[in-house]
N, C-alpha and C positions, 0 to 999 in steps of 0.2 A: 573612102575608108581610111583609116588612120595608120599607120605601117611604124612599130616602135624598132629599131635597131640601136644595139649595142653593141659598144667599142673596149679594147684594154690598151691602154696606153700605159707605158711603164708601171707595169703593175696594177693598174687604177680602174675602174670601170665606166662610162659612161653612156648614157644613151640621148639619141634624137628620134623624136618625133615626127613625122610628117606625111602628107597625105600620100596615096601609096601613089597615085601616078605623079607627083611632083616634078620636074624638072631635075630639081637637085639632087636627087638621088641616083642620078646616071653620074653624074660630075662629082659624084663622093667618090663613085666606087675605085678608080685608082688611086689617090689616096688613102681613102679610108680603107679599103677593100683589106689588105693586109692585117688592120688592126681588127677586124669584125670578127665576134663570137656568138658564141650561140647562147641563148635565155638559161637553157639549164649549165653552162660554166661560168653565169654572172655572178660575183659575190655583189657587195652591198655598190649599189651605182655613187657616184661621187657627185653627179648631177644631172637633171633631164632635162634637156632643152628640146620643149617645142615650140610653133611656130603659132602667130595670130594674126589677124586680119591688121588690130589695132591695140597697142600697147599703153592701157593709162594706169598713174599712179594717180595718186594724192596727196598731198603735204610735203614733197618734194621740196628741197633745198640744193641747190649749187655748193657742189662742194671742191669739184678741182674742173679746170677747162684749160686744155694745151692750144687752143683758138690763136694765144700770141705768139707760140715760141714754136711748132709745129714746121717740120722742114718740108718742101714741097715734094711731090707726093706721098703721100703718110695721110691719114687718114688724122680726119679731125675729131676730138672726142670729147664730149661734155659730161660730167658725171654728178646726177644728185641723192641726195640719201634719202631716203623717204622712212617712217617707222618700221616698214618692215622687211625691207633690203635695201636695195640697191639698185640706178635707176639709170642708162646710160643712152645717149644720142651720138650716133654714128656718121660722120659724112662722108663719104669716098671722095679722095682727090678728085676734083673737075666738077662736083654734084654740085646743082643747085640746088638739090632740096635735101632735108635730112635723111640719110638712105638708112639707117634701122636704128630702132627703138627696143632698145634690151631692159629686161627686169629680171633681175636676180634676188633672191630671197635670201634673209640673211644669213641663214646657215648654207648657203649655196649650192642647195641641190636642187631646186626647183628653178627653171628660167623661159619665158617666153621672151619671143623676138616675132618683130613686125618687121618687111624689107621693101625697100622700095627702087622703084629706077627699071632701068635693063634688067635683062636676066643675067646678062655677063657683071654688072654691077652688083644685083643682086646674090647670084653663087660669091663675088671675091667678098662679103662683108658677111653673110655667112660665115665663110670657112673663118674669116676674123673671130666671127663671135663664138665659134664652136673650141678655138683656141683661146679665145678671152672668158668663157668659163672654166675653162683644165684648168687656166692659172691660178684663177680666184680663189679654184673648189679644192688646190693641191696645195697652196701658200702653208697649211697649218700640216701638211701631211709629209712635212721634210722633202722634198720637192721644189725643185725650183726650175721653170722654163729660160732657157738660155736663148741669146742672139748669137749662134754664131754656126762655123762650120766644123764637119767633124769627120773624123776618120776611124777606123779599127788598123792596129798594127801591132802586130806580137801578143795578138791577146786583150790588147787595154786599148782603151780610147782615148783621142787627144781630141781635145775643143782648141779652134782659134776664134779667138775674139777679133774686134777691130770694128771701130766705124764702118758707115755706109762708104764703099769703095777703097778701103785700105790695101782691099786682097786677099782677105781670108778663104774664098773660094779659090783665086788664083793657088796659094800655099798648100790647099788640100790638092789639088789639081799638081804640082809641084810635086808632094811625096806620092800621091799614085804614079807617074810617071817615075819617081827614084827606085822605088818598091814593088816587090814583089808579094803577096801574099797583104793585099792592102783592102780594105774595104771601105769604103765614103758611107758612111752613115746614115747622115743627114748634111743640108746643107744650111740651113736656116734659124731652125729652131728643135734643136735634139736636148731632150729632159734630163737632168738628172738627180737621181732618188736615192738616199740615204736606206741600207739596206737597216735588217733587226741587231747586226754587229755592228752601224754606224760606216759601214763601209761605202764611200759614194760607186754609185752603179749609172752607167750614160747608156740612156735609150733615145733610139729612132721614134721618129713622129710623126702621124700625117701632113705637119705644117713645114715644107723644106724649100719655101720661096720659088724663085724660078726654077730651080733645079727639077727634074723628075726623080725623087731620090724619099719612097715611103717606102722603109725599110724597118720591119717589125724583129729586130735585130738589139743585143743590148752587149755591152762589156764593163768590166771593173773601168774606172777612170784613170788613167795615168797621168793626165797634167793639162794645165790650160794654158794657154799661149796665146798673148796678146800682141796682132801683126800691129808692126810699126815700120812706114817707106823707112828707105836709108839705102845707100851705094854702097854700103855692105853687107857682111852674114854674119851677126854674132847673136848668140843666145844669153841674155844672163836669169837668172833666177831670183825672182823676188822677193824683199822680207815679206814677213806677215801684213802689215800694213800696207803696204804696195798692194802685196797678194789681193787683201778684201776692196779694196781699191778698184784694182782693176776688173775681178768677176762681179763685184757689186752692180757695175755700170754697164752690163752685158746679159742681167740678170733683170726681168718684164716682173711687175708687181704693182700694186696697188698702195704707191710709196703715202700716200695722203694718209691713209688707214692707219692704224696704231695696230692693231691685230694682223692684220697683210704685211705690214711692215716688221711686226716681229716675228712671224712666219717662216718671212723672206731671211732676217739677218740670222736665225739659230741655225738654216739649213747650212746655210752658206759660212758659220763657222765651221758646224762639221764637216766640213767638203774639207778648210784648208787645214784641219788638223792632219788630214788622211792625204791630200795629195800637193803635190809643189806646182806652181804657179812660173810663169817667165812670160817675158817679154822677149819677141823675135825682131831685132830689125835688119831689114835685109831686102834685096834684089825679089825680084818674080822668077826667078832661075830657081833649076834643078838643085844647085850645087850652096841655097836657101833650104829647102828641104833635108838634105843631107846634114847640113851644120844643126840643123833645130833638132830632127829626129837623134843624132848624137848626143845633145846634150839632155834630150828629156826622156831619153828612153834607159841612160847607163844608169841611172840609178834603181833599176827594177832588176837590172843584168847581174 
């Protein structure tokens, strides 16, 4: 029998499909568990993904493949457009064979997915595609999914950005230890959504990498902060240009698309009208956290 649940992600609704005794639905339930509501406080779903044996289009065209440029472990992803959506092949780091097959429709509320491999393969490409629809189906809804880590302090949230291994969890990890009255968000991939004043708002998400950290939790945004090593602690704050610069490329989207693509750049002007940007370079010490949280917090003070 068929088992539909439905999620609110930063304001947003979504549902999955799948057979009730599935596998995956025990291995949603701490992440997702938090975000799960009930059918009668769903407004309009953003998109449904269920599952099929086998996933075929028609007419399909290649239209982006990251096959060359792709770092190791990351998943490999091929993407073709077909007339009526959108048409994607998944590989998990190590597969030899393609592990899911996603179709998305083009206004992106409708999605099956085919999985293949292990079950442990299986659930990690899943939880990929059930995060690779929010993004799709929220591009045009002011909305934008971020890479990075994040905290609540004094009310407002701080995002750090940074490459794979710069330290952005080390830094979150840094002002919980400085602070008091500190909460970790997310660590991975925390949303954030342009309220009806244009105000950006940072919400928690089921998707927070290694961390255990699915916290249905949201604050105003106070500033993004891109970790950069260095043998010091100094915070500066970035023009505008710098600013889109650096949340741009920290910022998941469907950059091939002209419609995702402009999506992605209107939100992300209104972020930096409303909140200031910096760069943190500095040590994995306590006394790192300290210098950052001073300089992006006095402006709110």
């Amino acid at each position: 029998m068929l088992l539909t649940k439905t999620y609110k992600v930063a304001e947003h609704y979504f549902s999955v499909a799948l057979e009730e005794e599935s596998f995956l639905w025990e291995l949603m339930e701490t992440p997702y568990g938090p975000f799960l509501v009930s059918a009668e406080e769903c407004a309009d779903r953003i998109f449904t993904l269920s599952l099929s044996e086998m996933v075929e289009v028609k007419d399909a065209s290649l239209v982006y493949s990251n096959k060359a440029t792709v770092e190791p472990g990351f998943v490999v992803m091929d993407v073709f457009k077909t007339p009526d959506g959108h048409y994607f092949e998944l590989t998990h780091p190590g597969a030899e064979e393609i592990s899911c097959r996603l179709y998305i429709s083009n206004d992106f509320k409708q999605a099956q997915l085919s999985l293949h491999g292990t079950d442990r393969e299986k659930w990690l490409i899943f939880n990929t595609a059930v995060d690779f629809c929010f993004l799709l189906s929220t591009s045009g809804r002011d909305t934008v999914l971020t890479h990075a880590s994040s905290v609540i302090y004094q009310g407002r949230a701080y995002l750090f950005l940074g490459k794979s291994g710069t330290g952005k969890s080390t830094h979150s990890r840094m002002w919980m230890k400085a602070f008091e009255d500190i909460v970790l968000m997310n660590d991975d991939h925390p949303v954030i959504r342009l309220d009806a004043e244009g105000n950006p708002i940072a919400y928690g998400s089921p998707w927070s990498g290694k961390t255990v950290c699915y916290k249905n939790i949201s604050a105003p945004l106070g500033g993004v902060i891109r970790i950069s090593r260095a043998s010091y602690n100094k915070a500066r704050r970035l023009h505008i240009i710098e600013a889109y610069a650096s949340v741009m490329t920290s910022c998941s989207g469907m950059t091939w698309d002209k419609q995702q693509a402009d999506g992605r750049d209107k939100t992300l002007q209104g972020i930096l009208k409303k909140v200031p940007c910096w760069v943190m370079e500095c040590l994995p010490d306590e006394d790192a956290a300290r210098v950052c949280a001073k300089a992006v917090t006095e402006i709110w003070n």
